[in-house]
C-alpha angles and dihedrals in degrees: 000000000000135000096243089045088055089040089052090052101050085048093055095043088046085051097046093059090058113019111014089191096055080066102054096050089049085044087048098049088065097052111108105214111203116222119208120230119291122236098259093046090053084045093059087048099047089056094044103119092219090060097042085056089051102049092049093058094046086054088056093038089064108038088045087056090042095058099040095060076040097060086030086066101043088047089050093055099043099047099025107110105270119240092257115248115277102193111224099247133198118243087255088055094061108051139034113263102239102215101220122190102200093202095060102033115071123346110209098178100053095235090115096251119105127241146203088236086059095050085050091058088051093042079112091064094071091056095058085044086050091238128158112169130046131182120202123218117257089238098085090057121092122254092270092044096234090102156053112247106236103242083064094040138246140312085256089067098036074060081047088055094046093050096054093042088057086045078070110032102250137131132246117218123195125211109214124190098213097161089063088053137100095180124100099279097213096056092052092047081051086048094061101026090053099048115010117012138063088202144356128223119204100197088204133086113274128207110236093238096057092044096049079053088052086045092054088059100045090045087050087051085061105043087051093041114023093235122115104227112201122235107203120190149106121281144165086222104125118234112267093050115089088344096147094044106069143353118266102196086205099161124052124192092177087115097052111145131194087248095053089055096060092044094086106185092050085055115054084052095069079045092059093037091052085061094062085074132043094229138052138178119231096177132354137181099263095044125075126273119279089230084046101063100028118067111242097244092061090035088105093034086056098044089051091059104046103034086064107053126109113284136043108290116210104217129191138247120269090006084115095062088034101252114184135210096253088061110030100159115111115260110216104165133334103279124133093274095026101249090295100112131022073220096115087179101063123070128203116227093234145082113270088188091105100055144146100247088043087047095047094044115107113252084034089116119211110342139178095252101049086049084059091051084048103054098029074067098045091059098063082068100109096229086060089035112057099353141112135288101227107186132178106199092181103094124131134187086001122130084186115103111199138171138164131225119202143180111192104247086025141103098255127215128238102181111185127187128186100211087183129125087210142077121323113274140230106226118183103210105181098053088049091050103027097235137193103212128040083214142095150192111215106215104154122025134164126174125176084209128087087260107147098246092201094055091050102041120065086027128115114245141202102255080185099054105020114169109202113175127214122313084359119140133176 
């Protein structure tokens, strides 16, 4: 610091204490004040030709840089892989239908009939099954179909039902007898669709022209209410026409027989042709039991084929704990009267040894029932869900069945099943199905040998060299 600087501070400290203002002009006259350029002076510079030069690269510069991110991003958009196509699907086109028959499902007065109020008191059940949909059998409606018979309930606890479904965010199907009718037909659809039920089934063929007028209403009820109501019947309508609007069941694996199941190239055929409809029957109330016609040994491996096809399968109660025709009462634990009835006294003629609460237990292995959660999931995979059948029919001297769903932009599914009694069998997967890839994801496998099923699940294969042993399906 200078002298003249320390001086100059003494001076403004001795002036403060008697004229603050004599400081700030002596402060003021120190201060340096900056001027911009004058106009002559910016005028000499705009027309340097330096500077011209420079501002006109520095234009290009910009607007070069401007356009390319321009033409990256739209090179990015058109080349870059497209999301693959998710087709906007109806509720019915999501989930497997689960056929109930009240009557023989849960009993909640004690006097051995079952009830609407006691299938209100399961409707858990169908959480834990993975279950969204159920349809409930014509025999608890009224002659004239407008009503509950008494011994089920009432219409008020039919609307009981509905509530708590949509608690959970399931649907109520209706089955309607129709063809037992001589009231107008349409007035009584409107009747269900409009008050108690997320959907009806005629369980009857149907002329195209009566079902396009049944279409016109559920489509109205839409448009009024924003709900897509089903339409479930049987129809000659191809494919393509009306697809989306309603559900043909147009295949029905309700007569499988043990036989027709080992005979493999019949049996890919009623594969291929279940493709041709987006809606197929494994079981209903006038066929024989499941566990009737397959021989217990094949009842998983069956279920494994057919739960899996294109379409939305309308299963029936009690086929996952292999109920069969000559007991059709629900089995629900191994009581006396196997969980049917609060009714200790009575006693149903059958073995409550295979029951929900025994094939849910932990330590029960690999049951019926817990195959059914496992493919009722699996079929929420897009590829399972909306995809392609893709069948080869020319197979010789092969007890193997195989088949492959696919979704374009999706992992496809090859499930395979050796419904022999014989050896184990080499199976070349890649040749039958033409695929692109030797290797596989195992995400469903069931055996009735001692395989180790953890070994064998979660693991990658050999799609060119798969061993399946006897009665093994994935």
């Amino acid at each position: 610091m200078t002298k003249e600087a320390i001086d100059l501070e003494d001076t403004e400290k001795f002036l403060e204490s008697t004229d603050p203002t004599l400081t700030k002009i002596i402060s003021n006259k120190h201060q340096v004040t900056f001027n911009g350029l004058s106009k002559d002076e910016i005028m000499r510079y705009g027309n340097d030709p330096t500077w011209v030069k420079i501002r006109w690269m520095l234009f290009i510069f910009f607007w070069a840089v401007w356009i390319g991110m321009l033409t990256f991003a739209i090179l990015i958009v058109v080349y870059s892989p497209k999301c693959p196509y998710r087709p906007k699907l109806k509720w019915w086109q999501n989930d497997l239908i689960y056929q109930v028959d009240v009557e023989n499902f849960s009993d909640s007065d004690s006097n051995n009939i079952g009830d609407l109020t006691g299938l209100i008191d399961r409707i858990d059940y169908f959480e834990k099954l993975g279950v969204k949909s159920i349809a409930l059998r014509d025999n608890v409606l009224e002659d004239r179909a407008r009503g509950v018979k008494k011994n089920y309930g009432s219409l008020e606890t039919l609307a009981k039902l509905k509530r708590e479904m949509e608690k959970r965010e399931m649907f109520l199907v209706i089955d309607v007898p129709l063809e037992k009718l001589k009231t107008n037909d349409t007035e009584t659809l409107n009747f269900w669709l409009r008050n108690y039920a997320d959907g009806v089934r005629i369980d009857s063929h149907v002329p195209s022209a009566k079902l396009d007028k049944w279409l016109e209403l559920a489509e109205q009820i839409h448009s009024e209410t924003f709900k897509y109501k089903l339409i479930a019947t049987h129809s000659n309508k191809s494919e393509t026409e009306n697809e989306e609007s309603y559900l043909n069941l147009g295949a029905d694996f309700g007569s499988t027989s043990t036989a027709d199941l080992k005979d493999v190239n019949k049996f890919l055929s009623k594969i291929e042709d279940s493709a041709k409809s987006n809606g197929y029957t494994l079981n209903s109330y006038n066929s024989g039991r499941i566990a009737d016609s397959i021989e217990p040994s094949l009842l998983k491996i069956y279920h494994s084929l057919v739960l899996l096809l294109k379409g939305s399968p309308l299963v029936l109660y009690g086929d996952e704990i292999a109920l069969n025709k000559q007991n059709p009462r629900m089995k629900w634990e191994s009581s006396g009267n196997c969980g049917f009835s609060p009714n200790k006294t009575s006693t149903l003629k059958s073995n409550c040894q295979v029951s929900v609460k025994a094939s849910l237990a932990h330590g029960s292995g690999e049951t019926l029932l817990k195959i059914y959660q496992e493919l009722i999931k699996l079929r929420k995979e897009p590829s399972i869900n909306w995809g392609k059948v893709y069948v080869n029919k020319n197979v010789t001297d092969s007890n193997v069945i195989s088949y492959l769903r696919q979704a374009d932009g999706f992992d496809g599914y090859l499930i395979v099943a050796n419904v022999a009694n014989s050896q184990p069998e080499f199976v070349d997967l890649v040749q039958r199905h033409q695929l692109r890839s030797d290797v596989a994801q195992v995400v469903f496998f069931h055996s009735n040998s001692p395989t180790n099923h953890d070994d064998f699940k979660e693991n990658n294969t050999s799609s060119d060299a798969l061993n399946l042993s006897k009665q093994q399906s994935s």
